[in-house]
C-alpha positions as CSV (number, residue, x, y, z in Angstrom):
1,X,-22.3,0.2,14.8
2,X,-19.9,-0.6,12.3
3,X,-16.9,1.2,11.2
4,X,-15.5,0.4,7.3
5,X,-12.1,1.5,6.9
6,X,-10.6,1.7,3.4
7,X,-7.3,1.1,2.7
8,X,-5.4,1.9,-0.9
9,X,-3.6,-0.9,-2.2
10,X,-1.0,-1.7,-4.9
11,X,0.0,-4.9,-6.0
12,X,3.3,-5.4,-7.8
13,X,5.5,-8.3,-9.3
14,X,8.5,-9.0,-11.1
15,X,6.9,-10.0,-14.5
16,X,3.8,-9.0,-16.7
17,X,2.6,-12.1,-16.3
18,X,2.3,-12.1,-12.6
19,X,0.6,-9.1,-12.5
20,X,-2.0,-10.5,-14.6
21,X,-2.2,-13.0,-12.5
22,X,-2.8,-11.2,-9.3
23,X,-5.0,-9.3,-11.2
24,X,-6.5,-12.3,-12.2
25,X,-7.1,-13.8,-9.0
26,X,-7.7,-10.6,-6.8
27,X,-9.7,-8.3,-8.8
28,X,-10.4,-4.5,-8.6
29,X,-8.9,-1.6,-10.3
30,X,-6.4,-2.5,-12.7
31,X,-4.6,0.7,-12.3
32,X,-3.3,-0.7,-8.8
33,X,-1.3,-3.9,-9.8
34,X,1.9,-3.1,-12.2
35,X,5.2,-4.1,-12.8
36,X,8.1,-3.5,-10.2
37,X,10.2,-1.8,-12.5
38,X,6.8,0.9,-13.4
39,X,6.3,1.1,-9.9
40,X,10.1,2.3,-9.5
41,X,9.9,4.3,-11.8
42,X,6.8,6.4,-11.3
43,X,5.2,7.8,-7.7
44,X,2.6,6.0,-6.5
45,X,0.8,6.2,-3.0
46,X,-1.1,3.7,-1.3
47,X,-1.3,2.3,2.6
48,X,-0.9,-1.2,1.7
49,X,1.8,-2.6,-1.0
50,X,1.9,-6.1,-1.7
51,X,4.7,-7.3,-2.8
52,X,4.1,-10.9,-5.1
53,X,7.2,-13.2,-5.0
54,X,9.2,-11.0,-3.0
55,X,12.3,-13.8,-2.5
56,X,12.3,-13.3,-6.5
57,X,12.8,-9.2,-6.1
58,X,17.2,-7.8,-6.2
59,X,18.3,-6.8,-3.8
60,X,18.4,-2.8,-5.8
61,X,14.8,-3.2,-6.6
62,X,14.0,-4.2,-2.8
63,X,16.2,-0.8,-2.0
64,X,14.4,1.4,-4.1
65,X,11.1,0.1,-3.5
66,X,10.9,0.4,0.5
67,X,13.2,4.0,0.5
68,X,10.4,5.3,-1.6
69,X,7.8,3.6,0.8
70,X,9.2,4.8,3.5
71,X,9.7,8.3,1.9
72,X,5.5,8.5,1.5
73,X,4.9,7.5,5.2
């Protein structure tokens, strides 16, 4: 017997560019890789976040992106 477990997943990255890359590369619905900056921004909720070039991410966006992580757990 097999069990499939589903996880939702965003993908985000510092530029356009990268995005379209991971999007590129990984596939799927393109609703779930974006910008850091829109994912800032906005409230999004998934149980995986991937974070693409994550040395190249501030030190504020870093901040803001795992309080409001944190906030959805």
């Amino acid at each position: 017997m097999f069990h499939i477990i589903c996880y939702s997943t965003i993908y985000i990255a510092n530029t356009n560019t990268a995005v379209n890359n991971l999007y590129r590369k990984i596939g799927g619905n393109i609703d779930n890789f974006m910008t850091i900056k829109k994912y800032n921004k906005g409230f999004y909720s998934c149980d995986i976040l991937f974070i693409d070039e994550c040395s190249m991410v501030s030190n504020n966006d870093m901040i803001t992106i795992l309080s409001k992580k944190l906030l959805s757990v």
